[in-house]
C-alpha positions as CSV (number, residue, x, y, z in Angstrom):
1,X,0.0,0.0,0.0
2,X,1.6,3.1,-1.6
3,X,1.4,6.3,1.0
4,X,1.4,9.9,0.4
5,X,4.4,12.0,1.5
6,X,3.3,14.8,2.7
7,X,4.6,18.1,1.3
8,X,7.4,20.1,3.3
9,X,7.6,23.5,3.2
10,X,11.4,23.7,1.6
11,X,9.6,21.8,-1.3
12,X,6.6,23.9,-1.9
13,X,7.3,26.7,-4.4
14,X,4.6,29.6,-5.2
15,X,4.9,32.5,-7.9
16,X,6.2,35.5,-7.5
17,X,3.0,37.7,-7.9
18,X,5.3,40.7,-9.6
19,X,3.5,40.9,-12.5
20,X,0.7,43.5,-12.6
21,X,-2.4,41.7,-13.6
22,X,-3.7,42.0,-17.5
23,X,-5.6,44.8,-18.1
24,X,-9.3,43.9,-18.6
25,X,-10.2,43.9,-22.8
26,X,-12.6,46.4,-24.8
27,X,-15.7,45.4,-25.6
28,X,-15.8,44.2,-29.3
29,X,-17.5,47.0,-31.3
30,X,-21.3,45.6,-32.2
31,X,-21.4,44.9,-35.9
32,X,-23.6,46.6,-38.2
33,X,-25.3,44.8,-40.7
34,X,-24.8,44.3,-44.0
35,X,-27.0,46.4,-45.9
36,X,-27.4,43.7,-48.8
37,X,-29.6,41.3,-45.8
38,X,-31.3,44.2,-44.7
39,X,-32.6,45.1,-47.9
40,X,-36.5,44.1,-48.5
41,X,-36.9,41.7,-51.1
42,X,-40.3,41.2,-53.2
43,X,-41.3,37.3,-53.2
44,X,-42.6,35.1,-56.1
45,X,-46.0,34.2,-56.0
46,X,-45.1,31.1,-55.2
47,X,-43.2,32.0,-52.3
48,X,-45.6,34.5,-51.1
49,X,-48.3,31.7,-51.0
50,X,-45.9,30.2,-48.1
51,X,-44.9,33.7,-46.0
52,X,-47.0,36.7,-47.4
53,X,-46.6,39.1,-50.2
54,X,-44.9,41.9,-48.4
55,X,-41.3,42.5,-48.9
56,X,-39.0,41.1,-46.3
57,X,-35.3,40.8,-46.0
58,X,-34.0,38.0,-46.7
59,X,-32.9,37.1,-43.1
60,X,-36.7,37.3,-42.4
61,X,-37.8,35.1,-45.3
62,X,-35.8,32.1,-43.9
63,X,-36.9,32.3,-40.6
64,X,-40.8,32.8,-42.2
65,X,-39.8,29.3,-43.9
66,X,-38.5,27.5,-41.3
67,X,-41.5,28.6,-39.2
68,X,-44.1,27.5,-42.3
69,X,-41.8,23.9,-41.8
70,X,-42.1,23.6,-38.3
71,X,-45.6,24.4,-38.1
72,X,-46.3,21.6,-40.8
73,X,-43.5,18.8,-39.5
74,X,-42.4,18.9,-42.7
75,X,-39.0,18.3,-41.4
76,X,-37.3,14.6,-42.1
77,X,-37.9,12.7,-38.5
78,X,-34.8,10.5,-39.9
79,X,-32.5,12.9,-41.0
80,X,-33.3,16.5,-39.3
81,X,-31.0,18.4,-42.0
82,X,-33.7,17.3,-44.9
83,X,-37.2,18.7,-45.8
84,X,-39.6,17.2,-47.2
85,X,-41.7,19.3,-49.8
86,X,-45.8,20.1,-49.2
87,X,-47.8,21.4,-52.3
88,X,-46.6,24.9,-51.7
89,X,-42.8,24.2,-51.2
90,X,-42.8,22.2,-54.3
91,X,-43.6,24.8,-56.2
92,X,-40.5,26.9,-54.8
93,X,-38.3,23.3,-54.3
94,X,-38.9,21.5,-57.8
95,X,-38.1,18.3,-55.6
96,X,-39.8,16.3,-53.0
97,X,-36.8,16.4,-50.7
98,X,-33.7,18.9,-50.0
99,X,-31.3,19.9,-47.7
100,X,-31.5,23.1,-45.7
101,X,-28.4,24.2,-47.1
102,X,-29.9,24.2,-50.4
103,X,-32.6,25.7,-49.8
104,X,-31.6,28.8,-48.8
105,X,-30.4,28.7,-53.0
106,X,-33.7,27.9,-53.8
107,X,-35.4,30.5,-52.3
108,X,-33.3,32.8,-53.4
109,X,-33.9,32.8,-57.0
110,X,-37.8,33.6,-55.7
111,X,-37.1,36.7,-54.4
112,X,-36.5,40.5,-56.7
């Protein structure tokens, strides 16, 4: 049975505390956004039949989207990152089934 030896004060060592301590950081500067996402965007009639005819940005079309897909459970219950197409996404889609990578891309050629 292994013991512990017990520490003796010659052996102990502690650091010298000469140092001043760090200076505390800036906070970042907030970040503005990019005018380009901000801008309102008119959607297809297609598109509009899924999150309105008014013009959004295009940050606010994808979360409109996601909310039409949640509300529906159209989203794969196998593989989360897929979604399956209703009526009114296949319209936008032109497949039964994509990625939500890709459909950011899709949409995107619904809105001018």
């Amino acid at each position: 049975m292994a013991t512990a030896k017990k520490a003796t004060p010659a052996t102990k060592t502690t650091p010298a505390k000469t140092a001043a301590p760090a200076a505390k950081k800036a906070a970042p500067a907030k970040r503005t956004p990019n005018a380009a996402f901000m801008k309102a965007l008119t959607p297809s009639p297609q598109l509009a039949a899924v999150i309105g005819a008014q013009p959004l940005p295009r940050t606010e079309v994808t979360k409109k989207i996601w909310e039409y897909i949640k509300a529906h459970k159209l989203q794969d219950e196998a593989n989360k990152r897929n979604i399956n197409a209703d009526a009114k996404l296949k319209e936008i889609f032109k497949k039964p089934q994509v990625s939500m990578f890709e459909m950011t891309k899709l949409v995107n050629s619904h809105l001018s």
